[in-house]
C-alpha atoms as one frame of an Amber mdcrd trajectory, in Angstrom:
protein
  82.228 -10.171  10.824  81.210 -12.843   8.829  83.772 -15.261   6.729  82.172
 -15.900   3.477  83.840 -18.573   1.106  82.472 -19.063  -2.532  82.550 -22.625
  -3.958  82.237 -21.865  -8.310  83.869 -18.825  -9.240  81.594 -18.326 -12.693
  79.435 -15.789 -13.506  76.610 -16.781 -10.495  79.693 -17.459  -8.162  81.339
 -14.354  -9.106  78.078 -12.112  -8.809  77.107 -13.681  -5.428  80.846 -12.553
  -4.166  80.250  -9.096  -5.429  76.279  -9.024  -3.474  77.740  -9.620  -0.714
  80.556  -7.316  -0.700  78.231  -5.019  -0.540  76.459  -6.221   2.558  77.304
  -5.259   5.923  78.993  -7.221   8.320  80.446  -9.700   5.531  84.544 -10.436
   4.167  84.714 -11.969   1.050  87.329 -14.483   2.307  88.005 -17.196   0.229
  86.606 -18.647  -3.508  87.651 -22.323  -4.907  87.067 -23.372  -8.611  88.660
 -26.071 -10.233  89.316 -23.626 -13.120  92.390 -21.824 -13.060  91.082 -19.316
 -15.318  87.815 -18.598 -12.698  90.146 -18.748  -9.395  92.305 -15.377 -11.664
  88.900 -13.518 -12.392  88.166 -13.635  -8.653  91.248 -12.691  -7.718  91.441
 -10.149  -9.540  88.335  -8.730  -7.927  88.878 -10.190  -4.574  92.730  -9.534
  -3.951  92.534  -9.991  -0.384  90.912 -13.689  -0.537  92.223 -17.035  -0.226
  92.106 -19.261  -3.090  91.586 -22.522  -3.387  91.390 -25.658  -6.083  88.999
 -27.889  -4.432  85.919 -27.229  -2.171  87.391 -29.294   0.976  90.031 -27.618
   1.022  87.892 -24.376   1.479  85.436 -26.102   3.796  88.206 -27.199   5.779
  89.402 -23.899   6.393  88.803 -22.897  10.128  88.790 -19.284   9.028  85.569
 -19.772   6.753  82.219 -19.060   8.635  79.772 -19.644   6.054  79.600 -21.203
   2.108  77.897 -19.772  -1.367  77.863 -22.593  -3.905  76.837 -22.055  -7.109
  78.579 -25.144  -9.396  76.323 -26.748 -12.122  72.793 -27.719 -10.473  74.183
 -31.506 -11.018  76.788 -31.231  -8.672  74.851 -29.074  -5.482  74.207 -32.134
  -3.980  77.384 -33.679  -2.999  79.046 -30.160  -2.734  76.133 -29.271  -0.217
  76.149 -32.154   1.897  80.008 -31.732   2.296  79.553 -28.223   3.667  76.790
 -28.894   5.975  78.656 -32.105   7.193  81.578 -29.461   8.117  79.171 -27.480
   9.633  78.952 -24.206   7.715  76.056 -22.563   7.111  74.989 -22.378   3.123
  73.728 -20.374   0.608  72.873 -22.792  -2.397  71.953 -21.468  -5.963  69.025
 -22.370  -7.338  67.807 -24.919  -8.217  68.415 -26.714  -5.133  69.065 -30.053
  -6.700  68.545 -31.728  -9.904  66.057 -33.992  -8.651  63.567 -34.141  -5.642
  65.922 -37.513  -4.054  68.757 -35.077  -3.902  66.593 -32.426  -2.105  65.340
 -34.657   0.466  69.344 -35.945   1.073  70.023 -32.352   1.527  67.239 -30.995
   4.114  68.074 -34.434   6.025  72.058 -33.691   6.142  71.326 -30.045   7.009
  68.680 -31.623  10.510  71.560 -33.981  10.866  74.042 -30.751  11.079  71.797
 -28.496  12.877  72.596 -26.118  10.055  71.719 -23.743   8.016  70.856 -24.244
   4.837  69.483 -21.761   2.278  68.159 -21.453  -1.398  69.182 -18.568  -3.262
  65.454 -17.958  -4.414  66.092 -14.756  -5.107  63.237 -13.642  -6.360  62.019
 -13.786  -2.588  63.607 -10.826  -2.328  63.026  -8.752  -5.662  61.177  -5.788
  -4.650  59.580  -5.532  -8.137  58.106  -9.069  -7.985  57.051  -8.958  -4.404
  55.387  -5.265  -5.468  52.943  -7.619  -7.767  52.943 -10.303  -5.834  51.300
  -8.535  -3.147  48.317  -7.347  -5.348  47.416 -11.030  -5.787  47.972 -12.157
  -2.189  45.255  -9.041  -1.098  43.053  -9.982  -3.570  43.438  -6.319  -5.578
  43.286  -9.149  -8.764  40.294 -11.139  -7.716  40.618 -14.905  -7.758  41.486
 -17.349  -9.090  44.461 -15.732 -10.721  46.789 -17.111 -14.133  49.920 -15.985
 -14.174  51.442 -16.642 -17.628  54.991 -16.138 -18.467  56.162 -17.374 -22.377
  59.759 -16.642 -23.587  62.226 -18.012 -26.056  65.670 -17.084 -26.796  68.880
 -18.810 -27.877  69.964 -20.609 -24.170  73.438 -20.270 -22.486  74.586 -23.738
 -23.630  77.312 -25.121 -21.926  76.217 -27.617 -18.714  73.028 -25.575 -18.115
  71.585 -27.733 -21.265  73.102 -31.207 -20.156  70.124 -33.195 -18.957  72.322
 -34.269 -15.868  74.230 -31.376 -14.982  71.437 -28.007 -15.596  68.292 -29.904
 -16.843  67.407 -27.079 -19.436  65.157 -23.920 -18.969  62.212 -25.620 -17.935
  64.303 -26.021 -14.701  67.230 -24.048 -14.533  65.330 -20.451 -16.008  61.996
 -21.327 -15.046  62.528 -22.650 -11.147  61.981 -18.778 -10.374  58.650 -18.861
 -11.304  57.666 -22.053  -9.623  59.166 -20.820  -6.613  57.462 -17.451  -6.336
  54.166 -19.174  -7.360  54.153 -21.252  -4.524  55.323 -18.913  -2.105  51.978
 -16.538  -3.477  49.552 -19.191  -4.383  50.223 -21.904  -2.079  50.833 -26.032
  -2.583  51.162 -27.236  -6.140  48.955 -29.906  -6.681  49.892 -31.011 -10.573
  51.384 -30.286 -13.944  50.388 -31.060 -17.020  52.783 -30.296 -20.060  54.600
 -31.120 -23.689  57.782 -30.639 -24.559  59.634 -30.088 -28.239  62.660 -30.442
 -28.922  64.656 -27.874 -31.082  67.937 -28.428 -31.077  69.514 -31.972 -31.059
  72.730 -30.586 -29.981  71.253 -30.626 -26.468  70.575 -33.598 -23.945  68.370
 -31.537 -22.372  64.876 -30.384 -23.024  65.477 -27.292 -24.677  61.708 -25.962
 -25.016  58.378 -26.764 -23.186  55.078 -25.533 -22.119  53.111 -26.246 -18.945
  50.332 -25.522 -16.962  50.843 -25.811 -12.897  47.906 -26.047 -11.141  47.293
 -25.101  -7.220  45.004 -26.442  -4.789  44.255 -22.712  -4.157  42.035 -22.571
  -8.024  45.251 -20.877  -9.269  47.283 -21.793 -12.201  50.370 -21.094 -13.391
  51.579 -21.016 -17.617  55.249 -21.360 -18.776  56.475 -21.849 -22.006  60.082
 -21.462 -22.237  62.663 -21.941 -24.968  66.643 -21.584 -25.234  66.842 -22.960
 -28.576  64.555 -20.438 -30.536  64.460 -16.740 -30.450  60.629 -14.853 -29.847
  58.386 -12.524 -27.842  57.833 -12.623 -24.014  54.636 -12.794 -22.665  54.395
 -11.711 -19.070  51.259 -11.095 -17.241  48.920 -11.940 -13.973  45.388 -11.952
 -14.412  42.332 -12.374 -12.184  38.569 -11.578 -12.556  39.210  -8.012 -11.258
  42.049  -6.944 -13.217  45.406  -7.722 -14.454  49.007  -6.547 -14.294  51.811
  -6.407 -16.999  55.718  -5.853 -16.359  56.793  -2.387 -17.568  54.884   0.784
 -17.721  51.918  -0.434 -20.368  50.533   2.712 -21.823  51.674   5.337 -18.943
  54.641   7.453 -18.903  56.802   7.530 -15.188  56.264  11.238 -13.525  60.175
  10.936 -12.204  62.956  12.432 -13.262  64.958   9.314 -14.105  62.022   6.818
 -15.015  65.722   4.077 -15.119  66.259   4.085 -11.555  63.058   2.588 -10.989
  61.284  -1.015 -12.120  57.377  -0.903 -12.593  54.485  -2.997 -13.292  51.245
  -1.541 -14.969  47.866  -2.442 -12.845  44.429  -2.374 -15.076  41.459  -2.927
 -12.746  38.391  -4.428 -14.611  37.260  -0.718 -15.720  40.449  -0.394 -17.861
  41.983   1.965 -15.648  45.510   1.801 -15.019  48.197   2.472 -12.729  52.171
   2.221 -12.032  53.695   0.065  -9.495  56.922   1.553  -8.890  60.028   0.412
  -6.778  63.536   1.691  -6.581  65.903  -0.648  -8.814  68.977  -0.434  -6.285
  69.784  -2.205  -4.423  69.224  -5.702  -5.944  67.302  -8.774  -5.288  70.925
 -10.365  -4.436  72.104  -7.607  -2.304  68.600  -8.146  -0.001  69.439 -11.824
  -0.391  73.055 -11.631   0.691  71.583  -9.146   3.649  69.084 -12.647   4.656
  71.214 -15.114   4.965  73.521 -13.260   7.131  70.696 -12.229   9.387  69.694
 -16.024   9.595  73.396 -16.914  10.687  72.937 -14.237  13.355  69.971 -15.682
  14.321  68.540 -12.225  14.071  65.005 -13.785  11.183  63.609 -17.028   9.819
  65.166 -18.287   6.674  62.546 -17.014   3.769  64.052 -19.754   1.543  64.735
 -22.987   3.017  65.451 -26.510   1.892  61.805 -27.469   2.867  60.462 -24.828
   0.720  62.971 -24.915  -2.473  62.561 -28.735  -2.814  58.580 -27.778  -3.992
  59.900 -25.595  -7.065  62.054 -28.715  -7.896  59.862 -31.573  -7.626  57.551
 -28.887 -10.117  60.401 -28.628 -12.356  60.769 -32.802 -12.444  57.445 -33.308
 -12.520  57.149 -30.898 -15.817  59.598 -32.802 -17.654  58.354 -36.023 -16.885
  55.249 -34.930 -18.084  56.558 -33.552 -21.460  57.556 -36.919 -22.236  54.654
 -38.634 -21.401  51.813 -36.748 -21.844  50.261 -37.318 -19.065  48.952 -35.170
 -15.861  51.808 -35.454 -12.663  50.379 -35.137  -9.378  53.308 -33.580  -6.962
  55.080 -34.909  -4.743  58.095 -33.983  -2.318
């Protein structure tokens, strides 16, 4: 059995604890949150845990195998490198860091520990993107492919649009897609990008567009807003055909067309077809499932430091560039 402690009891913390409730193996042990008001919630959900105030006081707990953090993207960092210098294996939420210098800390404390350390990527482990992202990968879409993905609504305010703490959605929302580009099209090579800003409310960029470009011939398109409400655009096209999320114009032969997610395929003839996976259980159950495995040493971690720093030096690069204009070649 596993000793799992949670360090942030919000909604992420809190949704992590419940994942991996549900994954064998595990005990929800412990949870710490400066907020009294967080440490209740959990408790109230988590009877049987300990609580505590501060992180090192959890990390110093000799009956806590293994960490989940998931404070405010500003503060993984410091929280991280505690943990691995105690030696416990972690689960980090995404993003990994706020910038790429507090990455590289990171993925050197964790050699220097011989430990473990994780990125909840979780879309790594979403059957419904990984049923699309194998189309491209086997070259069902031709190549090169775009993968465009626009959407605006009004943000989650709070720390996730301080520049310091969150960065905005061009790195707190929009990390997912960087990641799962790169894991499907290979090394970034550069960004090019604008930014406008909305809302002056926020020190954060609050809406952007960019264009990510691969060494692969691939490109990836974001435009993402939390200031403004609009339309999503989400689709992945190649020279052979193209796929959108949902069902498009067919009509699921199942009983209970809600159990399931689905993409639509259309192949270059206009032709379609459903891509259909079971909804349950979730990306974070599957993710919960991994990193347990990894302490077991029973698979290779499919979201490592050395991988998750990528998606972040795309994200810094993206807002660097929607200041200045300029192309950013990447660098990590």
């Amino acid at each position: 059995m596993i000793r799992v402690g949670f360090i942030g009891l919000g909604n992420m913390g809190l949704y992590q604890a419940k994942s991996f409730a549900q994954a064998a193996g595990c005990q929800v042990a412990a949870g710490a949150d400066l907020s009294p008001a967080m440490r209740e919630r959990f408790a109230q959900t988590f009877p049987a845990a300990q609580l505590y105030t501060a992180p090192a006081e959890l990390l110093a707990s000799p009956a806590i195998d293994a960490v989940v953090i998931a404070v405010p993207t500003g503060y993984h960092q410091p929280v991280a490198s505690a943990a691995l210098a105690a030696r416990k294996p972690v689960l980090l939420e995404k993003p990994m860091a706020r910038t790429v210098a507090q990455c590289q800390r990171l993925i050197e404390d964790a050699a220097n520990a011989d430990t473990l350390l994780m990125v909840a990527h979780c879309r790594r482990f979403d059957s419904h993107w990984k049923s699309w992202g194998e189309l491209v990968t086997n070259g069902t879409l031709g190549t090169p492919i775009l993968w465009r993905d626009a959407r605006a609504r009004l943000g989650p305010g709070s720390w996730f649009m301080d520049d310091e703490l969150g960065g905005g959605p061009l790195i707190d929302g929009a990390i997912h897609n960087y990641d799962f580009a790169n894991w499907i099209f290979g090394e970034p090579e550069s960004v090019l990008a604008s930014a406008i800003k909305m809302d002056p409310a926020y020190s954060a960029v609050d809406t952007g567009s960019a264009i990510i470009r691969y060494k692969a011939g691939h490109q990836l398109m974001v435009s993402w807003s939390w200031a403004a409400r609009g339309t999503t655009l989400h689709d992945i096209i190649g020279p052979q055909g193209f796929i959108q999320f949902g069902t498009g114009d067919l009509t699921p032969s199942v009983a209970d067309p809600s159990q399931y997610q689905y993409c639509c395929l259309t192949n270059r003839d206009g032709e379609q077809s459903l891509i259909q996976v079971p909804a349950q259980p979730d990306m974070y159950v599957y993710q919960a499932e991994h990193f347990l495995a990894c302490i077991r040493g029973e698979t290779t971690c499919l979201s490592p430091g050395t991988e998750a720093i990528k998606a972040v030096a795309v994200a810094e690069a993206i807002l660097q560039a929607g200041v200045t204009g300029a192309v950013q070649p990447l660098a990590w």
